[in-house]
C-alpha positions in Angstrom: 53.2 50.3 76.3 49.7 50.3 78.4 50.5 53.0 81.2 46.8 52.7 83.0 44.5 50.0 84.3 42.0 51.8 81.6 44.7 50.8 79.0 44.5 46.8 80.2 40.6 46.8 80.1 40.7 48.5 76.5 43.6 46.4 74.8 41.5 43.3 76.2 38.1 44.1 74.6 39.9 44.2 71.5 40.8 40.2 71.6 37.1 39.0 72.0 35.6 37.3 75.0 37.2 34.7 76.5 35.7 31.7 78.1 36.3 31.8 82.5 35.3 29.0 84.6 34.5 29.7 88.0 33.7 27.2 90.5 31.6 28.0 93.8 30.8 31.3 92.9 29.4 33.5 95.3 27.0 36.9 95.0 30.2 39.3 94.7 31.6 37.6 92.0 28.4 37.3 89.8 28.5 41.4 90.5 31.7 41.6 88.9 31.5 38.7 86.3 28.0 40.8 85.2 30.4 43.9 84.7 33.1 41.8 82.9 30.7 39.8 80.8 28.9 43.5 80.2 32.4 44.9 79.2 32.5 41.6 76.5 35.9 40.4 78.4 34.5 36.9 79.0 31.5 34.7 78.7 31.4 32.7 82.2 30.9 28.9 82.9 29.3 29.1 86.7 30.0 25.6 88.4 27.9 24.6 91.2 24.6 24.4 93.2 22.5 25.4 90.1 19.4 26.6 92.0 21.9 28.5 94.3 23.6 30.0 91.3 19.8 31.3 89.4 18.6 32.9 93.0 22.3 35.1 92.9 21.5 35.8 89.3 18.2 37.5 89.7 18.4 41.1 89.1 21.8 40.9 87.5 22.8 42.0 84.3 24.1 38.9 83.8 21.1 37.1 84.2 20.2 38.2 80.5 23.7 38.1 79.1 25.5 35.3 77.7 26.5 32.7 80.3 26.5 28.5 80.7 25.8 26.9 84.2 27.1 23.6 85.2 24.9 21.5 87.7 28.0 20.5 91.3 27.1 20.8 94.4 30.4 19.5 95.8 32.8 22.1 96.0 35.7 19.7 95.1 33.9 18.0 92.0 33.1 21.5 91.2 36.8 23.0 91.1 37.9 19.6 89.9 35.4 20.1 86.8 36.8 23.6 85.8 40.1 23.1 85.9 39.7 20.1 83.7 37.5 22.7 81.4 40.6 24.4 81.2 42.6 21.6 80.6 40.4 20.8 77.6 40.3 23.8 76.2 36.8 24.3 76.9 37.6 27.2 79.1 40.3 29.9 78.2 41.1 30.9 82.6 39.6 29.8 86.0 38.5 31.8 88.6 39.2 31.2 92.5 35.2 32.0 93.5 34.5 31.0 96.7 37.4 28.0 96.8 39.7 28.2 99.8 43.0 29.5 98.8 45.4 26.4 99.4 42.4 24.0 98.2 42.7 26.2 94.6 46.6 26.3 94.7 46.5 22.5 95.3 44.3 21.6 92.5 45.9 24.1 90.4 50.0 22.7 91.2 48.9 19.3 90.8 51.7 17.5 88.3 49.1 14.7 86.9 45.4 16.9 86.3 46.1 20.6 87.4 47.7 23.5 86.2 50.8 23.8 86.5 53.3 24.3 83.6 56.9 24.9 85.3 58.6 24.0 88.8 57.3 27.1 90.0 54.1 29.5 90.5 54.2 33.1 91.4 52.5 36.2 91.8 53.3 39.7 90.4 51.2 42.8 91.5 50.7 45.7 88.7 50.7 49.1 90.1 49.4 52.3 88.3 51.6 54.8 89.2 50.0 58.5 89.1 53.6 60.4 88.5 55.1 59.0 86.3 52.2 57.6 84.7 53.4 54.1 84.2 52.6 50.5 85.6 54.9 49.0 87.7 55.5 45.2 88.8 56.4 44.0 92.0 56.7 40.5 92.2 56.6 38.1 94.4 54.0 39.6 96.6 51.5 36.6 97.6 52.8 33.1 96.4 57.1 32.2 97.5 58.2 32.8 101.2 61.6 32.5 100.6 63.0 31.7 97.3 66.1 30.2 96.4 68.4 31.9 94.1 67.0 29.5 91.5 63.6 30.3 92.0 64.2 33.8 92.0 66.0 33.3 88.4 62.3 31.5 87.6 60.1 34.3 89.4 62.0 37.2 87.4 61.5 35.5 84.1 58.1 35.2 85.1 57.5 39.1 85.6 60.0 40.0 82.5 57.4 37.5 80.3 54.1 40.1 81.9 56.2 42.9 81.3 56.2 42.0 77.5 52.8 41.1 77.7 51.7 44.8 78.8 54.1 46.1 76.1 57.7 46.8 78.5 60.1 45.6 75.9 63.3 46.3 77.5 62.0 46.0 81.3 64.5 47.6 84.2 64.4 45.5 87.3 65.7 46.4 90.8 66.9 43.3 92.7 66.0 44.8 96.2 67.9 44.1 99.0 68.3 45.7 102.5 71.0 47.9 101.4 73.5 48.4 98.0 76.3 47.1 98.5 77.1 43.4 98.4 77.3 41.6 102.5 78.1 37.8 102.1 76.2 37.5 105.6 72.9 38.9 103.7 72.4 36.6 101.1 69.9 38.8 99.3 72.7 41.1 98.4 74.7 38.3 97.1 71.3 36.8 94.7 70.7 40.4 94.1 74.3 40.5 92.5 74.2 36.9 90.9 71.0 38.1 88.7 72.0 41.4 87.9 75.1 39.5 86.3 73.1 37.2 84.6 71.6 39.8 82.9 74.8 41.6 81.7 75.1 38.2 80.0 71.8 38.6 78.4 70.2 35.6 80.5 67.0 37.5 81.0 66.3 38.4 77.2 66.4 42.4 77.2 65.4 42.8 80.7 68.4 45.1 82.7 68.9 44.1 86.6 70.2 45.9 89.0 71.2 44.9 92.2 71.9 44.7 94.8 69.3 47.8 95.1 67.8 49.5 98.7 65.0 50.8 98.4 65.9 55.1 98.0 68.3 53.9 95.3 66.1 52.0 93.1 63.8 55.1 93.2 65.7 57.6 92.7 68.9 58.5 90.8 69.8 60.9 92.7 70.2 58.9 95.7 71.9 56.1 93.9 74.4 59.2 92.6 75.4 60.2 96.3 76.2 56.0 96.6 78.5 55.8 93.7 75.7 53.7 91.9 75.3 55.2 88.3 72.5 53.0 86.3 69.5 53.2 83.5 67.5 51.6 86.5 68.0 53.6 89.5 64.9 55.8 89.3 63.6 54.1 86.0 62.1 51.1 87.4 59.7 48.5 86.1 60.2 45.2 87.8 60.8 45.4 92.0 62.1 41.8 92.7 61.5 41.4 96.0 63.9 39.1 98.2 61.4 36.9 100.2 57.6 37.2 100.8 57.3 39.2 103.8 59.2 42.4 102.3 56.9 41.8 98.7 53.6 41.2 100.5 53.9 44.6 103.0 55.6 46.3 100.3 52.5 45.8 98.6 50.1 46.5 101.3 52.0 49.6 102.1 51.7 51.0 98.4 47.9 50.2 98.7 47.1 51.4 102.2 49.5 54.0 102.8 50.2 54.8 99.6 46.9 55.0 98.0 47.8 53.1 94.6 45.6 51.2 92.5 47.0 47.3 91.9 46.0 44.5 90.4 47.8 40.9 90.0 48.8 38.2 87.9 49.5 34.2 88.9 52.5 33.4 86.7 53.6 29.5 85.8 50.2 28.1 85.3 49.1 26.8 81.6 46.2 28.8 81.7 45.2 32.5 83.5 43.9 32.1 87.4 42.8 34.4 88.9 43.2 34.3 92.6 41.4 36.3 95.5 44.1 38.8 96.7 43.1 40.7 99.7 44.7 44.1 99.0 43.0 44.0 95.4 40.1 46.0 95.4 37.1 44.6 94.0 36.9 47.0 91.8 40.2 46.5 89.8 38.9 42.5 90.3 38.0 43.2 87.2 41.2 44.0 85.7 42.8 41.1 86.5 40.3 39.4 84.3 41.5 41.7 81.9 44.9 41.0 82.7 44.3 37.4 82.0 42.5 37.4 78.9 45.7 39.4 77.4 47.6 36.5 78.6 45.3 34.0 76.8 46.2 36.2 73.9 49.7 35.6 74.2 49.3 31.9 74.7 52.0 30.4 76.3 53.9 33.4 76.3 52.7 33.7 79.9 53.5 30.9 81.6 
């Protein structure tokens, strides 16, 4: 089981660089695709104004390391081009660059020449918790306002499928809700419920839900105890599934800001890695997503 963001970068170096296409790159990702490429995570394809893309590279590293330019000034031929890089296998992940976010999330969701593998995309942020020392997911922090039931049942399997892939075998989810017990006039409580059943009947592989969870009992035991609630989750948890996107986006925020924990993030549900410009991801641990997504190319469709 990887239990640091230095764990990530290490067990990716270990598969070989993969090949990233990213369209409409601007000067801070050429900083961090010179520190990835220098780390031998990837070896980019830099779509776009070629001249533009040269001037950005002087006095880079990667301006001597191993890299491939593709001549597009238009910004929609150029994010059109690396998706269908991807698409052909001539690219391994695709990077958002400069692209505006729903432009990206179009091209990518688009059923006839994107990305798009199931009904549904979603995001899961990795945390690297200091005590315990462990990575935890919470998902969905950027991508679904307000999932149905369904697309919850497709968002878990999402994060249970990156739990594997950071090596959580038997993941233990919280199914949050606004408090424990189940209220049929809050219908988190009653999803929370639903999925936590589903996994007693093994629906989610060897992931265990809980839920309906609040938030003191999902982290810690104790306070689950003075509840009634007795679980293996209830201060053990790897997977927060969040009920809609407001609670999973400032839940996230919060951990970063207030909290002071490093994250990262995965876009789950695509064929291929992308990475997506998240604005409480540093851009430092930028490149651990890239790290993140060449294990996923490693796993194949294993991630999707």
């Amino acid at each position: 089981m990887l239990r640091f963001f230095k764990d990530i970068l290490d067990a990716a170096k270990e598969g070989g660089a993969k090949k990233l296409a990213a369209p409409c790159a601007e000067k801070k990702d050429m900083d961090l695709l010179s520190k990835a490429v220098g780390s031998g995570l990837i070896i980019p394809c830099l779509i776009g104004d070629g001249k533009a893309i040269e001037g950005m590279l002087k006095g880079l590293p990667l301006a001597s390391l191993e890299h491939e330019i593709m001549e597009e000034k238009d910004p929609d031929k150029a994010l059109g081009r690396s998706i269908m890089l991807v698409r052909e296998g001539r690219a391994d992940m695709l990077m958002q660059g400069s692209v505006d976010h729903q432009m990206l999330m179009d091209a990518v969701m688009d059923a006839r020449n994107g990305l798009r593998k199931g009904k549904l995309t979603s995001y899961v942020s990795i945390f690297q918790l200091p005590k315990p020392e462990k990575l935890i997911l919470v998902t969905d922090t950027f991508i679904n306002n307000n999932p149905t039931l369904a697309e919850k049942q497709l968002i878990l399997e999402h994060a249970v499928r990156l739990a594997d892939i950071l090596g959580i075998d038997a993941p233990k989810v919280a199914a949050l809700a606004a408090i424990e017990q189940i209220n049929l006039n809050i219908p988190s409580t009653v999803d929370a419920a639903i999925l936590s059943k589903m996994s007693e009947r093994k629906q989610f592989g060897k992931a265990i839900v809980e839920g309906p969870l609040d938030i003191d009992c999902a982290l810690s035991e104790a306070a689950a105890a003075r509840k009634g609630l007795r679980s293996v989750v209830t201060g053990n948890v790897d997977i927060y599934l969040v009920p809609e996107i407001d609670t999973g986006h400032l839940l996230a925020e919060a951990l970063v800001f207030f909290g002071r924990l490093e994250t990262a993030g995965a876009i789950m549900g695509t064929t291929n890695p992308v990475i997506l410009n998240v604005p409480f991801v540093s851009e430092e641990n930028r490149i651990v997503e890239i790290a993140i997504a060449a294990l996923m190319c490693r796993k194949g469709e294993d991630h999707a």
